[in-house]
Structure formats: structure tokens, C-alpha cells
Phi, psi and omega in degrees: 000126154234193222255068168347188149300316178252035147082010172287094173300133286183132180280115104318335215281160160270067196340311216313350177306294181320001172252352152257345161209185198287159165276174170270328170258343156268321165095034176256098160285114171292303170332304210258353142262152189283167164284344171302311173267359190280348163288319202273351164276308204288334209272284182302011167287320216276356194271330163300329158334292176285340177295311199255014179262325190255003173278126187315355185245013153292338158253027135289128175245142197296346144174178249269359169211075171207136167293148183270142189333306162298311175287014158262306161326310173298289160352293185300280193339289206293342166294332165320304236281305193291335179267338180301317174296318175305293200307286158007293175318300181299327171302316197257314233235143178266116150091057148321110160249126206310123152327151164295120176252123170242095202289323172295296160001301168292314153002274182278326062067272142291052085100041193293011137252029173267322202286151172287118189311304170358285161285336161295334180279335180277351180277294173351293212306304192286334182290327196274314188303311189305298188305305198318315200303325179284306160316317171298293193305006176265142190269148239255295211291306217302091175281338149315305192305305186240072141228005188309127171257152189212189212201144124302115186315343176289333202082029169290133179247146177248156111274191189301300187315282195264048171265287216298329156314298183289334165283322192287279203312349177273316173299279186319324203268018146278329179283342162278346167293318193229055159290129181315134156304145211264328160327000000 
């Protein structure tokens, strides 16, 4: 990890492990979801969202280099935005390779701690229904569809399944990211 510009340590890391065993700090098994739930889990995030978007601690960051609710927020909304385009891809398209997304960048870019909770929870809100919405009309059973493959400008290889597994597992463990301290 290093040190953004607004003093936010910068992901380095390479998620993709969590589509092989559970994580460790949230405890999300890529295994052990249907295919079926993955709109009503992306979904189920949102009522901790909207509580902690409309709370006097939304734009506090718990210190000076972890993002603040809001700006965890903001993310999610832009990981919708960014996987509702993925996902597409593998639909229209055979073996799509994903643009390089730099999620701090964007961060920092958009002024994700600038932004008004307000609108970021009604935005959060319509990104999360679109995407949850596109996973539902996907048929669960169809194994040709989510084996459908697709490729990461790194070369991380997807199919549809586990792109949408790894899209889930980013929302959930940020909404485990700013879970109320037990303190």
C-alpha cells in the first residue's frame, strides 16, 4: 500500500483471492452464494447506507487515512457503475477486456469527499437497483451464460459468475468497512 494524494492509503492489493476462499476480515464465501441472491445481497447493503450517509459522522474519517463513510460510498456507487459496464460487456461481447479502472484516482478525481451525502445516498441507491436488477433477469440455471469469460487489463481472468461474486464481495466487505465500532 502507499499514501494518495489526500493521505488515504491506496489499494494495492489483488482482491481476486476471495473468489477462492472466504475473506478474513469480512467473512464473505464466494462459494456459498446463489446465484439467485446476488441482486437482493447488493441490495441489502443499502439500508446501512442510507443510516450512515444521514448520520453526523458521514463525512468523518476515522483517521486521517481511511475514508470516511461517505467516501466509501461514493465508491460503491462508482463500483456499480463500473461493474453494470462489465457485465454488459460479457453479455454482448466474447472474452472482453476490461479497461484499467483506478479506483483511488477516481477518488481523488471526483472529490469523493467533497460530495453531499444526500446525493450520493440517492445516487448509491439507483446504481445499486440498476445493477442488482441486471443479475436478476439473468437466468441462475444458464451455464453457458455465467461461464461466459472475460479478462482484466492485469490479466486476471473472469467468467460472468465469478465477476458478479467479486462484485458482491466489494460492497459487502465496504459496508463491513464502516460497520459502527463496538468502542
Amino acid at each position: 500500500m502507499s499514501e494518495g494524494q489526500d493521505g488515504v492509503m491506496r489499494d494495492t492489493k489483488d482482491w481476486t483471492w476471495v473468489l477462492e476462499r472466504p475473506c478474513e476480515q469480512c467473512g464473505f464465501d464466494a462459494a456459498a452464494v446463489a446465484r439467485h441472491q446476488i441482486g437482493a445481497r447488493l441490495r441489502a447493503g443499502m439500508p446501512a447506507w442510507h443510516r450512515l450517509l444521514s448520520g453526523p459522522t458521514a463525512t468523518q474519517r476515522p483517521d486521517p487515512t481511511t475514508w470516511s463513510p461517505l467516501e466509501y460510498a461514493c465508491h460503491v456507487r462508482d463500483v456499480h457503475i463500473v461493474f453494470s459496464a462489465r457485465v454488459a460487456m460479457v453479455l454482448g461481447q466474447h472474452d472482453p477486456e476490461f479497461a484499467n479502472w483506478d479506483q483511488d484516482e477516481t477518488a481523488e478525481s471526483q472529490g469523493y469527499a467533497e460530495q453531499d451525502p444526500a446525493t450520493v445516498a440517492r445516487e448509491l441507491a439507483e446504481e445499486t437497483e440498476r445493477v442488482a436488477a441486471a443479475y436478476d433477469v439473468l437466468d441462475p440455471t444458464d451455464e453457458a451464460l455465467w461461464a461466459r469469460p472475460a479478462r482484466r487489463s492485469n490479466g486476471s481472468v473472469f467468467t460472468l459468475d465469478s465477476l458478479a461474486r467479486y462484485h458482491l464481495h466489494d460492497v459487502e466487505h465496504h459496508v463491513w468497512d464502516v460497520r459502527p465500532s463496538d468502542g
